[in-house]
N, C-alpha and C positions, 0 to 999 in steps of 0.2 A: 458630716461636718468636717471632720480630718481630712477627707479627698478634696474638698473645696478649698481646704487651706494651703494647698501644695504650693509653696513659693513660688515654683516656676513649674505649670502648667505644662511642658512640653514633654518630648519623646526621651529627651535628655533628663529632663527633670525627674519623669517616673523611672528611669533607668539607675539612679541614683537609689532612691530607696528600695527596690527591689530586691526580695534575699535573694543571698549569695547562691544559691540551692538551684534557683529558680529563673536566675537572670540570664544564665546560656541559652535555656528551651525557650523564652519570650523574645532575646536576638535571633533566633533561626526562627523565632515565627517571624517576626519584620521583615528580617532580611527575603523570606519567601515571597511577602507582600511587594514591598520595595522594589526588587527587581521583576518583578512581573508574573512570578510563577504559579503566584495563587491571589483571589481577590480580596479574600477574607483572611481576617486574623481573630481566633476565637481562644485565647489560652487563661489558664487560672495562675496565677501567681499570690507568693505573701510577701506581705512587707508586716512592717513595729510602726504602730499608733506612738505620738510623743509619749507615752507613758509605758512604752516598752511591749503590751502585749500586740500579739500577733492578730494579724487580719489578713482573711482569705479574699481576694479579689480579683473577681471575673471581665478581661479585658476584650470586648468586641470592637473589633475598627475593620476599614476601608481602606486601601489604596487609593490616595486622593492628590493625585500632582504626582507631583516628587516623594510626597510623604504618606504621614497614614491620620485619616480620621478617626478619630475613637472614640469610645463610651468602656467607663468604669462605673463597679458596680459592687459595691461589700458585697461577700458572698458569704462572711462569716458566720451569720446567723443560721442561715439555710446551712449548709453543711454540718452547721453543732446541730441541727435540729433534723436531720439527715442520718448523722450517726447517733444519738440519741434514738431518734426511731428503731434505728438496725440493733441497737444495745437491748431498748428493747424487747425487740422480735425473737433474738437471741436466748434470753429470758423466759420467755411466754416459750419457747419452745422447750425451754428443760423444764418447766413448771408441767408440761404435761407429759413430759415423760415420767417427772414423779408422780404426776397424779392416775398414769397408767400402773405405773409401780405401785401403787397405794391400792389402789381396786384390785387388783390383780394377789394382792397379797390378804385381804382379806378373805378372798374368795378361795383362796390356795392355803392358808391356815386352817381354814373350815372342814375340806377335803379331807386334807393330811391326817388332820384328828378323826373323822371320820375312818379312816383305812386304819390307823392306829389300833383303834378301838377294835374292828376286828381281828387284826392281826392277833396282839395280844389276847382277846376275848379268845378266838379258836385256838391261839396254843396253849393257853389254860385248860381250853374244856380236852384237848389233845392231852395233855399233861396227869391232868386232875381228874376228870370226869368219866369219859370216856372208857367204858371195860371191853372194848371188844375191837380187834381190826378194821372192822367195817366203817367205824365213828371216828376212831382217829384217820383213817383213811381219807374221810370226808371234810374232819377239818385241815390237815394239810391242803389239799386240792384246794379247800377256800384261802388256805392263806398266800397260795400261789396265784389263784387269780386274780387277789385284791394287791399282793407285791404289784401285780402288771399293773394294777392300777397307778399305784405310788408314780412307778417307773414312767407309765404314758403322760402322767399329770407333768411331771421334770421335763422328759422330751418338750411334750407342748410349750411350756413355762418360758423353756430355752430356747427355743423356735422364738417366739414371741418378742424375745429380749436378744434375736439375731445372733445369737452363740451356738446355735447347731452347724455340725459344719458343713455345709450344700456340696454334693457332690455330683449332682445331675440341674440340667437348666429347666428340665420335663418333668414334670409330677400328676399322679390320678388324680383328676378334679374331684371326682367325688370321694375317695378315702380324704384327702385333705380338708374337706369341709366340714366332713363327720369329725374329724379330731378338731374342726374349728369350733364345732358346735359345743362337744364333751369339755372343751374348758371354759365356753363361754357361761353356762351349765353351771359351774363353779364360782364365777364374777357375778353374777348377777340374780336379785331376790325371785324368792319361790312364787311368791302374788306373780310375777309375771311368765307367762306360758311361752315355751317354747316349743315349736314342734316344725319338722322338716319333712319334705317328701323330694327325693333324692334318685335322679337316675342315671345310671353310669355312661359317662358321658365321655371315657378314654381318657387322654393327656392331654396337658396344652402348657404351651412354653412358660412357665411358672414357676418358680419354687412352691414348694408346701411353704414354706415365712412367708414369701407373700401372700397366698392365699389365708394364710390363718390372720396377718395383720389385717386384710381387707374384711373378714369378717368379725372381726374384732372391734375395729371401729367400725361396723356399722352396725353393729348389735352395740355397742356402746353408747352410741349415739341415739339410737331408738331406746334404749332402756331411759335415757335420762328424756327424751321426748315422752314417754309414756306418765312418767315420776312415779311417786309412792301411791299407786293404789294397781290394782289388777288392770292387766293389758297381755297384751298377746305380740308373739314376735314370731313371724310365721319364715320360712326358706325353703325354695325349690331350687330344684336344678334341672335344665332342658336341653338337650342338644336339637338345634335348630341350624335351619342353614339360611344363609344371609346370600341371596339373589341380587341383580342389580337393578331388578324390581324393587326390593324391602330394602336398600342401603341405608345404615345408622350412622351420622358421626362419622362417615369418612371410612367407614369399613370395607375391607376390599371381600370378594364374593365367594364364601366357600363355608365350612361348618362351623358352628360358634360352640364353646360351655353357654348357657345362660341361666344365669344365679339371680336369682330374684330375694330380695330381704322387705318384708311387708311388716308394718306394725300401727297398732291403733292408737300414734302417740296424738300430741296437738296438732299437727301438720304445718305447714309451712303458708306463708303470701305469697303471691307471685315474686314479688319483691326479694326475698330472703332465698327464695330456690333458686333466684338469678347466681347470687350468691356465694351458694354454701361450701362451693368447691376454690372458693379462693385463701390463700395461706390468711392463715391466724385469723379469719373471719368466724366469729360464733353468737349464737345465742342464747348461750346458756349465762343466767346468775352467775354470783360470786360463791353461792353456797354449791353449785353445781359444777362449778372448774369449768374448765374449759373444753373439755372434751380432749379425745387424741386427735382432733382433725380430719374432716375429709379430704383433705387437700392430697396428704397419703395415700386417701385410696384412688384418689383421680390419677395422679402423679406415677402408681405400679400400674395401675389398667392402661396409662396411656405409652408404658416404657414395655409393654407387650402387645403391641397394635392393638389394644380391644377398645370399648367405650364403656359410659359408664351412664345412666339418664336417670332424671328422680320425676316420679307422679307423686304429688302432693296438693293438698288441698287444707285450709285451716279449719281445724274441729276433725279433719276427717282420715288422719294420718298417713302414711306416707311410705311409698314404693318404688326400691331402688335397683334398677337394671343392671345388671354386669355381663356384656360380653365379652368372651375371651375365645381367642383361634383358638381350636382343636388340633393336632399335630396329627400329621398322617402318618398315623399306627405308633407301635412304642418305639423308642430309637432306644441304641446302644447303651447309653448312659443310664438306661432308666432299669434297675435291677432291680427285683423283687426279694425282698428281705427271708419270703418265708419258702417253706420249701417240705413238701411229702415226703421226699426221696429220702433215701441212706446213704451214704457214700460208704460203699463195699467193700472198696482195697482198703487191707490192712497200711497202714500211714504211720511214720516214725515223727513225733510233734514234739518238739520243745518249747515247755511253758512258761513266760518268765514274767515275774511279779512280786515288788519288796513285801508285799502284804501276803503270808502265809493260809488264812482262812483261804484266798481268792486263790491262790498257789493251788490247793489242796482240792478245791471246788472243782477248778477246769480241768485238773488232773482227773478225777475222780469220774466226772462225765464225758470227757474225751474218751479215757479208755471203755466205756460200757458202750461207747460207739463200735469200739472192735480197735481201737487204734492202739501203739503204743504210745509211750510219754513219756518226757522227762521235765524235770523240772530244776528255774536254774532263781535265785531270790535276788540279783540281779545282772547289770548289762555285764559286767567285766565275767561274770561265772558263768554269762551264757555265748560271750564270744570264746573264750578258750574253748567249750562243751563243740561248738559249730568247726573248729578247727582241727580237733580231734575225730568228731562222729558225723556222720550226714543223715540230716534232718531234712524230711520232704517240709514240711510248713514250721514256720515261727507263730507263737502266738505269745504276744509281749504288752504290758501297760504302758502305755506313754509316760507318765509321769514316773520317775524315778530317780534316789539318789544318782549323783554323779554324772548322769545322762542320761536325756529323755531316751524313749524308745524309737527315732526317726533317728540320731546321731548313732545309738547302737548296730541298725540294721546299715548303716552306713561303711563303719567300722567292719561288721562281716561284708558289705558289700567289697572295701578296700582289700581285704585280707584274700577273698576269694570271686571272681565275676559269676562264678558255680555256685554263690550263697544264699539257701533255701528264700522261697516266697518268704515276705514277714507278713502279717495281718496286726494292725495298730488299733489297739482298744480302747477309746477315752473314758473319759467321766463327762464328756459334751464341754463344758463350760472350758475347756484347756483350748490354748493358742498354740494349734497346731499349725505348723509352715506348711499347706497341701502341697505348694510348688517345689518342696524338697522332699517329698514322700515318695516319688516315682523314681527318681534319680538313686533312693537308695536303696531300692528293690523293697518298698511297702506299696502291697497292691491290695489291700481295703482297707480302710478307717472304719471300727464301728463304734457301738456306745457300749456301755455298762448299764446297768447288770445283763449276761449272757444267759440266758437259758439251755438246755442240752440239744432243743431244738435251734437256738440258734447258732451253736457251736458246729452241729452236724450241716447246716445250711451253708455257712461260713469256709467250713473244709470243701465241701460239696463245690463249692466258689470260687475257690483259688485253684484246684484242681481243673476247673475249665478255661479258668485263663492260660492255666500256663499247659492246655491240650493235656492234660494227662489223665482224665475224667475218664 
């Protein structure tokens, strides 16, 4: 009704109400049309309704003569109802990261106490019980292998919530899955059966976060397809090769991972599998959330050429393809954490850490490696120590008063180009700069807690970087 009232109808006339913001970019559309250069004139523009608020409007015109025909068009609704949508979407998307959060936490609460309970239980029966070396023997060794547990459960966690820090593009398909499996294991009720038949199937251009997020939601997604009663959620792994006979989805021809997730949920219509891979599309209830989305998982399988296909049927549940290239052989970036060996040569290590237990710990298993050690509680006592003495390896915490462990190795990097490898140890969840780690001569990042096996892996490690192995 207010477009219809414009006094004067003409080129002049809309030219006048036009804001100020908006009225140079509408003369160079005209002037484009007018003189000949373009046919069309398609631009959005605001003006103030008599009552002062603002209306968005969409001007389509013609070169017509000398001048321009046109059509005006409120566009204000659609665009409030446009960004509305997107606020929305917005919305819906952190709603399911808490509700990842929330699954995820109960299932990880559950664990925790679970390892606790041991912990505690064998160093009682260690403490209290036990009269003979053999039995305390025994419950240490178990409270060692349930710490790893704690420990692998954090990793996953962290992985999962994108804070581990990726330092390779290439990961084992099948270790990654297995650790996808072990916390899925933890999210999800006992009634429903989990079980995997898994063949080593090499690397493929992946992070382990992406493979654990993809198996994440789709074990997520089937557990809530199955709901509260017994159901089964089945996974393989296959290395297959993809021919320009068998081409899947645009797949170019050579060897594939292929990950299969099968469960006995409700299954899907033709309808809804058209679907399932589109953002924020679900169908789950309100009491059911919304899921994490498969849109994620289409989204990583398609940003590492693989595909991803669903068999489903309703009543009769439903099976999800995932292929992904195979890398030919392991590349450089892809280090193995664990390690047989010894590293032999005696090695001069300074260890440096505000927290004295952790101080005392690496010191203590460093040297029964054969090495010597010193130790410095923090950065400023272990750059004077590097100035005075020479130390083949650093081993330093990242987090620490006054400055991190990247700005200190930087500091002996300044002081001397001759200043030892450093090795930088997080807690995982720390915002570490990788792009300033190299520059200040730190050549591995690992996590906490170290074991003596990984300490001796670790030395073993820098020692072949820098040829002196």
């Amino acid at each position: 009704p207010f477009l219809g009232s414009i006094e004067e109808p003409t080129l002049n006339g809309l030219i006048k109400i036009i804001s100020p913001n908006d009225r140079i970019a509408f003369l160079n559309e005209v002037d484009e049309a007018t003189s000949g250069r373009k046919e069309v004139v398609n631009v959005e523009f605001a003006i103030a309704d008599p009552n002062g608020a603002q209306m968005l409007i969409l001007f389509w015109g013609r070169r017509f003569g000398d001048g321009i025909l046109g059509v005006l068009r409120d566009y204000t609704t659609k665009r409030e109802a446009e960004e509305t949508r997107k606020r929305l979407e917005e919305q819906l998307h952190h709603a399911r990261k808490l509700e990842a959060v929330g699954t995820l936490a109960g299932g990880v609460a559950h664990e925790f106490n679970n390892i606790l309970s041991i912990i505690l239980g064998r160093a009682e029966i260690a403490e209290y019980v036990a009269d003979d070396e053999e039995s305390r023997k025994k419950s240490l060794s178990i409270i060692v292998k349930t710490t790893l547990r704690a420990k692998d459960l954090v990793r996953k966690l962290l992985m999962f919530s994108s804070k581990e820090i990726e330092m390779a593009e290439y990961s084992n398909m099948k270790a990654s899955v297995d650790e996808a499996i072990a916390l899925v294991r933890t999210t999800i009720p006992s009634f429903i059966s989990i079980t995997s038949d898994l063949e080593e199937c090499g690397s493929v251009y992946a992070s382990s976060t992406e493979i654990h997020q993809i198996i994440l939601n789709l074990c997520t997604n089937a557990y809530h397809a199955i709901g509260d009663r017994a159901g089964f959620i089945e996974l393989s792994l296959r290395k297959v090769d993809v021919t320009v006979t068998t081409l899947l989805d645009g797949l170019t021809p050579g060897p594939y991972a292929l990950l299969t997730v099968r469960d006995d949920g409700v299954g899907l219509d033709d309808e809804t599998r058209l679907k399932i891979f589109e953002p924020f599309y679900t169908t789950k209830g309100p009491s059911k959330g919304t899921g994490l989305g498969l849109s994620v998982v289409h989204g990583i399988i398609k940003s590492r050429k693989g595909s991803v296909n669903v068999s489903s049927k309703l009543g009769k549940g439903s099976a999800f393809f995932i292929y992904l290239p195979i890398a030919g052989g392991v590349k450089q970036n892809e280090v193995s954490m664990t390690s047989e060996n010894r590293s032999d040569a005696s090695l001069k290590i300074l260890v440096v850490d505000d927290e004295q237990e952790v101080r005392d710990v690496h010191q203590t298993l460093i040297s029964s490696l054969g090495h010597m050690t010193e130790c410095a509680e923090g950065p400023e006592e272990a750059i004077e120590l590097t100035k005075k003495e020479k130390f083949d390896i650093v081993i330093t915490d990242y987090s620490m008063p006054v400055m991190d462990g990247v700005k200190m190795a930087q500091k002996m990097r300044d002081f001397s180009q001759k200043a030892p490898p450093v090795v930088l140890v997080t807690g995982y969840g720390e915002n570490v700069d990788i792009s300033s780690c190299s520059s200040a001569g730190v050549v591995l990042v690992v996590a906490k807690p170290l074991l003596r096996s990984d300490l001796d892996s670790v030395i073993r490690r820098v020692m072949e970087k820098s040829g002196k192995a």
